[in-house]
N, C-alpha and C positions, 0 to 999 in steps of 0.2 A: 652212530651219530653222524661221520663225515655222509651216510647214505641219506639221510633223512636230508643233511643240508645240501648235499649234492640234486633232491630230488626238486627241493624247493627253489634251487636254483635254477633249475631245467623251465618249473614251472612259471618263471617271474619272468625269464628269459622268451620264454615263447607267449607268454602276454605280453610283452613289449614289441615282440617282432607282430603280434596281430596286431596290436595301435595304429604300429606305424601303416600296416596291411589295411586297413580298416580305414586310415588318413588317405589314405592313396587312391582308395576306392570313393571315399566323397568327393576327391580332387575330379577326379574321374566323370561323378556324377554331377557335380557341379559346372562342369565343362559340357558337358551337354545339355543339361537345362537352358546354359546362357546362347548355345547355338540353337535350340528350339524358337527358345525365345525370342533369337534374333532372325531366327526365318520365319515367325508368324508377324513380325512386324515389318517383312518383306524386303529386308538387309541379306546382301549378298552373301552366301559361304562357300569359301575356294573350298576347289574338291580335296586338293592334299591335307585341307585342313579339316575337313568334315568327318565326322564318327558316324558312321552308318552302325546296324547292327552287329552286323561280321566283324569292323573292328573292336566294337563293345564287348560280345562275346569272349576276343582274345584276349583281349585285356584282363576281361574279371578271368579266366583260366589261367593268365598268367599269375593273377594276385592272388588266387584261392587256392589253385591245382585243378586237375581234369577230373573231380568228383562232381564237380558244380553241376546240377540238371538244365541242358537246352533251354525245358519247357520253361522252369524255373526262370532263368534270363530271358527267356524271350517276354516270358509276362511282364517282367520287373521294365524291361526296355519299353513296352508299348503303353503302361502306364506311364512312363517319364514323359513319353513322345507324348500322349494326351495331356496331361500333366505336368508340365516344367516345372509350376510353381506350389506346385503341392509337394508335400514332406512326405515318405517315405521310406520306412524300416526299412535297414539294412540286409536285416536277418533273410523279408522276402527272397533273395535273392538262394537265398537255399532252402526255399519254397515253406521256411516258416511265417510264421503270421502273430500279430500282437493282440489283434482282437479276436476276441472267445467266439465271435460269429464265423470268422474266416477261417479260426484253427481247428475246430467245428468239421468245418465243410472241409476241408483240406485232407481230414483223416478217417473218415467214410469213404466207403467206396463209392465210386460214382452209380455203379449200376445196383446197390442197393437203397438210393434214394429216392423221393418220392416225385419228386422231379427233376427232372435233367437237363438242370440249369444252365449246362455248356450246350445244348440245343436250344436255347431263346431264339424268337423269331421276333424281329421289328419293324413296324408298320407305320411310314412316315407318311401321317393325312396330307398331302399337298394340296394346293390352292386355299389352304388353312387362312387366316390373317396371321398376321405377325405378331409373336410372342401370344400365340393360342395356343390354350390347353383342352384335355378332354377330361371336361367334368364329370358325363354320365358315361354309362357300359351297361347297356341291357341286351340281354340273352331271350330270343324269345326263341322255344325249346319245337315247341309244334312246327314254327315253319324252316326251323333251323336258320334263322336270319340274327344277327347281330348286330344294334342299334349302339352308334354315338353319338353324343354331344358335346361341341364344345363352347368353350365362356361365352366365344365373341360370337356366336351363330350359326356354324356347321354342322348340319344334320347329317347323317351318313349311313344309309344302311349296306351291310356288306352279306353277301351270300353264302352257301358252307364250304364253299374254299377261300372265304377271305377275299373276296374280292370286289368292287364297288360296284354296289346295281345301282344304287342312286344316291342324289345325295341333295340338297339343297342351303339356301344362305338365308337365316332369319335376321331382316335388317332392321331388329329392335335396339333402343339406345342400351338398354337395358341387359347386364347378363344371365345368358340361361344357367339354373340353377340343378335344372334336371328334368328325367323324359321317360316316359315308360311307352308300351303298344296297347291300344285299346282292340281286343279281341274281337270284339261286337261290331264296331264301326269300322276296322282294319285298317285304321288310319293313327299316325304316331301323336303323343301329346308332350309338349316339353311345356316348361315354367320358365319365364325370366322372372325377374325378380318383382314384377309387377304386374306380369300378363301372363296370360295360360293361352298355350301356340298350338293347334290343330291343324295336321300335315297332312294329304293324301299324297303316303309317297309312292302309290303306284300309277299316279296320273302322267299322262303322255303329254309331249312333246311341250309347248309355252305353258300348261297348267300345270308342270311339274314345280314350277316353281310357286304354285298360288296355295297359299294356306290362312287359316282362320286366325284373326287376332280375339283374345276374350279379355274384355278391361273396362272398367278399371279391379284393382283389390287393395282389401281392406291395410293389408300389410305386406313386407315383404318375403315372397314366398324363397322357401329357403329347401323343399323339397317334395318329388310326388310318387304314387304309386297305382295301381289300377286296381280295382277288386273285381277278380274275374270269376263272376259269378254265371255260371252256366245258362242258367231259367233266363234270363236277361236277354232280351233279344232287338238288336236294334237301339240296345242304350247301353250305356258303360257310365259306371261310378269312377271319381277319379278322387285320394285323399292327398290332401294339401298339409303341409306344417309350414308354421311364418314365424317370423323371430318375434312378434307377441306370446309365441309359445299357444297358439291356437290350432286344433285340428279340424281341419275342413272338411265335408262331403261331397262333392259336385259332380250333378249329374247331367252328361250331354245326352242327346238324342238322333239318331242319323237325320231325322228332319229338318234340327236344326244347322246341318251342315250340307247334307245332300241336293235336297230340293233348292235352296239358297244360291250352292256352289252353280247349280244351271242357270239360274235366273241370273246371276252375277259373275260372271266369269268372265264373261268378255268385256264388261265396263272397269274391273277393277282386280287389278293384279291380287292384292292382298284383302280380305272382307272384316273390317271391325264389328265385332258385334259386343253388343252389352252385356256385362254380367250380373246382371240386376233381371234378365230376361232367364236365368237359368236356373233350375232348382239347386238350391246348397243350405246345407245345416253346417253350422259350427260348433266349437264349444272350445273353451280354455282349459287347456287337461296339463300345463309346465307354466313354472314360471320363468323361462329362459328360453331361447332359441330352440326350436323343434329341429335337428339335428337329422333326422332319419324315418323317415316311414313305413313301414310292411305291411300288409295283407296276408295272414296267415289262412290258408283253405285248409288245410287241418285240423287246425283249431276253430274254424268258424270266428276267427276275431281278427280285429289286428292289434298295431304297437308302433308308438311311437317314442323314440328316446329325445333325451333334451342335457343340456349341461346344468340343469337345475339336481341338487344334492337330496333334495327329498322328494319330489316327484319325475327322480330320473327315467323310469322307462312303466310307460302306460299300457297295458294288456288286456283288451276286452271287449265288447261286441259292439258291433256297429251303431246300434241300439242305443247306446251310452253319450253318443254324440248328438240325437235328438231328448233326451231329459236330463235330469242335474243327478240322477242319481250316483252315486260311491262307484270309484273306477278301481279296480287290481291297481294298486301302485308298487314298484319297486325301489328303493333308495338304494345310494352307493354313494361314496365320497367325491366330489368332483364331478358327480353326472355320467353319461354314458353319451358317445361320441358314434358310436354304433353297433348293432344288436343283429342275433341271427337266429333259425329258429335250426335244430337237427329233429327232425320226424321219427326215425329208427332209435334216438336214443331222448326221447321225448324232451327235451333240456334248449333253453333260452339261453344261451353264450352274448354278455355285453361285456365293454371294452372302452373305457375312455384314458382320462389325462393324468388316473392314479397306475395307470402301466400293468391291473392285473385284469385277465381273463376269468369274470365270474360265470358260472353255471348257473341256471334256477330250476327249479321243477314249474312249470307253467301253472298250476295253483299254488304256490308256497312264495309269497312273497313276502314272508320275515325274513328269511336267511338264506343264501347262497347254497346247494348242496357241493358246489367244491369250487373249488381255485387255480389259476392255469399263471405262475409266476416266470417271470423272464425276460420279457422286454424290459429295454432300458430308458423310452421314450413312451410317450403320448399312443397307445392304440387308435388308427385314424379308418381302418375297415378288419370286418368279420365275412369271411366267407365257409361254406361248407361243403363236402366231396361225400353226397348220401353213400353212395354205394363203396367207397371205402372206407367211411366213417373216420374223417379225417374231418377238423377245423384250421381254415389256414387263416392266420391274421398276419396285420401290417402295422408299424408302428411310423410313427412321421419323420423317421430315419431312414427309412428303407428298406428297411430290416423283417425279411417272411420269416413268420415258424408257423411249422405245420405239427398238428398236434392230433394224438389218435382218443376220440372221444370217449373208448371202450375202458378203460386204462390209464386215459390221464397221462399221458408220455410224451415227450416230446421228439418228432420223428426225425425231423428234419431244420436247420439255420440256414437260409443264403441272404443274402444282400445284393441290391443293386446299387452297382461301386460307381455306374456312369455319373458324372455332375458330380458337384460341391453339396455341402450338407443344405443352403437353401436351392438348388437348383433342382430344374424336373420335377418337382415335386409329384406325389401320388394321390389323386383325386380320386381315383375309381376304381374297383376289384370287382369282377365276377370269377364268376367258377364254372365253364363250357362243358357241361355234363354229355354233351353228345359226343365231342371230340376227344374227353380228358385232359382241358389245358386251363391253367390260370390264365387269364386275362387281366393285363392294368391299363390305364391310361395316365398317361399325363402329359409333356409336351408330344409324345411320341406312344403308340400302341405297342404291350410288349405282350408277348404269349409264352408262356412256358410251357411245356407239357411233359404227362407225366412220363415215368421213367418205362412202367410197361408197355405205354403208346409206342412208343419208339420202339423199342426190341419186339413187338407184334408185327411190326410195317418194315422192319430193316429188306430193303431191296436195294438195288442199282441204281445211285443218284440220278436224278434227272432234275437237270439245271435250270431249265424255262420248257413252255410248254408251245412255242415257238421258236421260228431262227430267231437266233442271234444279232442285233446288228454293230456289237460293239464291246468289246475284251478288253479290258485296261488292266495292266496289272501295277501295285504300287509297291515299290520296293522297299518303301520307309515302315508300314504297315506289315509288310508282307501280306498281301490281300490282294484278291481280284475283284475288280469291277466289269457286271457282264449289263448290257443292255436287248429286249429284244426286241422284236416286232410290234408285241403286244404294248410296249410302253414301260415295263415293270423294270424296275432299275433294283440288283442284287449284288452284295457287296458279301466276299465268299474268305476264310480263313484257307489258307493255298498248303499248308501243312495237313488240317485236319478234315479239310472240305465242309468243315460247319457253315451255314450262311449266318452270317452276322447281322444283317439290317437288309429291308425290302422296301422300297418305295413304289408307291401304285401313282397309275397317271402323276408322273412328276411332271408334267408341264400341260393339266387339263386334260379331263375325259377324252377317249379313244384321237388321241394326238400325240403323232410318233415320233420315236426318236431317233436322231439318225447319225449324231456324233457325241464327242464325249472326247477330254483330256483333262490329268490332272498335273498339276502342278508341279514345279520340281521339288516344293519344300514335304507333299504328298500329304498336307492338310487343308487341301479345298479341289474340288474338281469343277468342269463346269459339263452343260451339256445344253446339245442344238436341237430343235426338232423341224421337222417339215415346214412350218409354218413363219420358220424364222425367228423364233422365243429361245431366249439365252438363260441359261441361270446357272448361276452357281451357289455349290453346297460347301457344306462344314461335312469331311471325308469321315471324319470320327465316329460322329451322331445320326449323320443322313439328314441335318436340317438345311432348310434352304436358304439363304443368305441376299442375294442378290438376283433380280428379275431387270432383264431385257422385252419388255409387254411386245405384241402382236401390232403394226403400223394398223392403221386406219384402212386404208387403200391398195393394200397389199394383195394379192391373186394369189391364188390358191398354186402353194408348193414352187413360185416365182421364188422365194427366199431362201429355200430350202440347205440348212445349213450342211457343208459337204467335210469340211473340215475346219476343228479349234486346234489354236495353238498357243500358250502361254508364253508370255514374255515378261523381262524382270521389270519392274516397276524399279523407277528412280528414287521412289518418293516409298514413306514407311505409311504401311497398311492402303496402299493402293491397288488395284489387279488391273492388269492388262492383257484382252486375250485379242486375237489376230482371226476373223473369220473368214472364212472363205464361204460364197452362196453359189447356189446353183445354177443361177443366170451369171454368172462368173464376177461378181463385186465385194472386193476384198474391202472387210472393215476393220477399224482398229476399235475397240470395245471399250470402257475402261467403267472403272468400278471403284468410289469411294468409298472409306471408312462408314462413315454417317450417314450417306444416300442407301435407303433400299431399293432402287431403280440403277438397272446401269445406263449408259448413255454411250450414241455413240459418234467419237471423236475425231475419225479421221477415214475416210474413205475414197476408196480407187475405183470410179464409175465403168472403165472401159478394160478391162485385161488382155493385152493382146498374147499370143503364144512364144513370139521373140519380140526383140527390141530390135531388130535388125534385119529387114528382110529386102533380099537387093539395093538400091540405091533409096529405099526409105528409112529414116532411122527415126525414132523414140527418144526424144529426149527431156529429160526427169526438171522439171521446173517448182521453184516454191510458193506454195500456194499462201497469201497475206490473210490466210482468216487464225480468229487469234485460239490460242490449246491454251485448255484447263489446265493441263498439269507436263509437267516435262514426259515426252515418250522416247525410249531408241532410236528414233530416224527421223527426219522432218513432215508435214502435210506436203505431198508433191499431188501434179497434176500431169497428166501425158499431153504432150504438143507434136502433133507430126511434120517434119521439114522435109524439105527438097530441095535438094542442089540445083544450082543454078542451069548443069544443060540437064534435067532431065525434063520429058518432054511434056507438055500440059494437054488434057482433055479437058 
């Protein structure tokens, strides 16, 4: 008896001392949040007083003991630093996890998953507009080229190392809604929401930018696809879905864009032409928003899904869109939000807002042949992996599972943890069957790839594929930032050597970069190029925050910025950086809350190398033009004097 009470004593005794353990540690944690906090609002923090991660570390060792895992804290610390004001399990911190997604992934091995989610690569489209996303991601397989779109009008096609061959800006009021490659005419087609866009993005020099406008339409198109039919030569079908819930057929002809673009090219940047001049059948096949379109070459048909409950997803020939007769319909509760087809395991996978993965047999459209349960949200994309017979879907959480279509298993959970639950959202999935990588978009391109890609290719890192012009490393992150020649801006994990985020032409096509500093609080960097172009980023995401544009009258590589240097802003959520140019004119920079433009405030025309050279001196005068906001040091101007016997020429 005295053992049992003795044992129970021990045990109340050492859950009190963990309370208190466990108090100490949110004291802890919440003493850093308020210092994040207060260096992203650009408030001073004394060093003696600052918790870097080395002090974090000893601290949780002191309050835990030396079983605590590195890796464990180091994650726990770089979500706080992104994060201030987001909540966070405690437990993390000994690398457990409260959602079934993360506990999941946490206790599989890494090199038996199907991707290997800690090698994500990210691709920050610059020159984007602000607060642009990428709606569309098409793979086109034959030329290994891969097509973007985003809301506000950036076309972009990238080559098979990911890298920008071209790219263009459609200045419709209207946003694009989506974009596929017409094989025939070898030119790209995007939808806005009212117009169908014909690009030739292999045209050179000023006609890179001229493409076809087709308009008006009947409704707002809300999606498109190409039917790439072989026999076809010199025309391309394109099908259309609009929130009438109508599926369209339209067919272009290289005539009417080839022969045109000669006659008109030099009168007129962009060509309208009538849609009333072009062949198209419709028909009304949903009564809700047409959500999704495909072309199946397989099956000789195609399919379109809608959030409509009894005619949510349509399967069937082409044929069917010129007469009224009886379509394949499939029903599901809630509608289907998007639909895939698997070849090898003949089966129709759709997914909408009742959260389940059905199966169909492509004739059986009474009943499901099976069910794929697990998401906890809205299903928003279906992709497929033919040759490992994998379905990866996405639910509007964030949340992949990849699932083995043979078996019905589910193979693999991760999540993307970056953003808040409405933030970055995921517009776009394809599946890079040449390379083995998922592809998303949304504010930012992310790739993952699979787990055997990598251990096929494990060789001797190589960093950039040029020199270097520029190594930052951030102590807050722990991360380095490298810049090269080429332009490409890579932000590297300094423990694991993973790269974590890649940005291309950050400051405009083949325009170099030639400096770079970040910040002391180590959540914004900025960076210079040749040209004299400033900008700065958000260090975390890789997005870009603040632009310094190109002067008017400027001479080529006159501006050329040589060195940045940050200074503390007086004022909360201000930046100030210090540039040095290459004709020697030191500027003071400065960068608002609410302005996406920085401006700049204070500038020193003539830099001499002393202030003192024999009997002439330099002396610092204040200059009456009036400053935006309080800086470090006054607006001076340099005045040169002479003493009275020195002698005049």
């Amino acid at each position: 008896m005295d053992i049992g009470e003795n044992r129970h004593s021990n045990t109340a005794h050492q859950m009190i001392n963990f309370k208190m353990t466990l108090k100490k540690f949110e004291e802890l944690v919440e003493q850093i949040a308020a210092q994040k906090r207060d260096e992203r609002a650009g408030l001073t923090i004394q060093k003696e007083d600052a918790i870097d991660y080395d002090k974090f570390y000893a601290s949780v060792q002191e309050l835990f003991g030396p079983e605590v895992k590195n890796q464990d804290v180091k994650c726990y610390y770089r979500k706080l630093c992104n994060s201030p004001e987001a909540s966070i399990d405690w437990c993390e911190i000994f690398g457990y996890f409260s959602s079934e997604e993360d506990s999941l992934a946490s206790q599989i091995d890494e090199e038996n998953l199907v991707f290997l989610v800690s090698r994500k690569e990210r691709i920050v489209i610059s020159g984007s507009r602000r607060r642009d996303v990428i709606k569309c991601i098409v793979k086109v397989p034959q030329l290994d080229l891969l097509i973007t779109a985003t809301q506000k009008g950036v076309i972009t096609v990238f080559n098979n190392r990911m890298r920008i061959q071209t790219s263009t800006n459609v200045t419709d009021t209207s946003w694009i809604t989506g974009c596929d490659y017409l094989p025939q005419l070898k030119r790209i087609v995007a939808t806005t929401e009212r117009t169908i866009i014909v690009w030739d993005y292999k045209a050179q020099g000023s006609s890179q930018e001229n493409y076809f406008v087709i308009k008006p339409m009947d409704h707002c198109l809300l999606c498109v696809c190409v039917v790439p039919l072989a026999e076809q030569l010199c025309r391309d079908d394109i099908l259309l879905g609009d929130d009438g819930g109508f599926v369209s057929r339209f067919t272009v002809n290289s005539d009417d864009f080839g022969l045109k673009q000669a006659k008109f090219q030099k009168k007129l940047q962009n060509q309208v032409l009538e849609s009333k001049n072009f062949k198209s059948v419709k028909r009304k096949l949903h009564n809700d928003w047409v959500m999704k379109i495909r072309y199946i070459p397989a099956l000789n048909c195609f399919g379109s899904c809608s959030l409509d409950s009894v005619h949510s997803l349509i399967l069937d020939s082409l044929k069917r869109l010129e007469d009224n007769l009886p379509v394949r319909e499939f029903s599901m509760p809630r509608g289907a939000n998007t639909f895939c087809y698997c070849i090898k395991a003949n089966v129709i996978v759709t997914g909408g807002d009742d959260k389940v993965l059905r199966l169909w047999h492509p004739n059986i459209s009474t009943k499901p042949v099976g069910k794929l349960v697990g998401h906890m949200f809205s299903i928003s994309e279906i992709v497929t992996n033919e040759k490992d017979q994998h379905v990866i879907s996405l639910s509007s959480a964030k949340v992949f599972r990849v699932w083995d279509i043979q078996t019905l298993s589910l193979l693999q959970v991760f999540h993307d943890s970056q953003g808040g639950p409405g933030d970055m959202q995921i517009y776009s999935m394809v599946y890079d069957a040449n390379h083995g990588m998922l592809i998303t978009g949304s504010s930012v391109m992310d790739m993952y790839p699979l787990t055997r890609m990598i251990q096929d290719t494990k060789q001797i890192p190589h960093t950039h594929e040029r020199e270097i012009n520029v190594m930052l490393y951030n102590k807050h992150f722990q991360q380095v930032l490298t810049i090269c020649s080429e332009s490409i801006i890579k932000v590297w994990e300094l423990e694991t050597g993973l790269q974590i985020y890649q940005i291309l032409d950050p400051h405009g096509f083949n325009i170099e970069l030639t400096s770079a500093a970040i910040d002391e609080s180590g959540f914004i960097f900025v960076t210079g190029a040749y040209n004299g172009t400033v900008k700065i980023w958000d260090f975390g995401s890789g997005q870009e925050m603040k632009v310094l544009p190109e002067g008017k009258d400027w001479k080529e590589e006159e501006h050329r910025l040589q060195r940045l240097i940050f200074l503390k802003a007086q004022e909360k959520h201000q930046y100030l950086v210090l540039a040095l140019e290459h004709n020697g004119t030191i500027k003071m920079i400065q960068g608002k809350e609410d302005d996406a433009y920085l401006t700049v405030t204070w500038e020193l025309p003539d830099v001499v190398p002393f202030l003192q050279s024999g009997n002439h001196v330099v002396h610092l005068r204040m200059s009456t033009r009036n400053r935006n906001m309080a800086i470090p040091f006054p607006d001076v101007e340099l005045i040169v004097e002479r003493s009275s016997s020195q002698p005049t020429h």
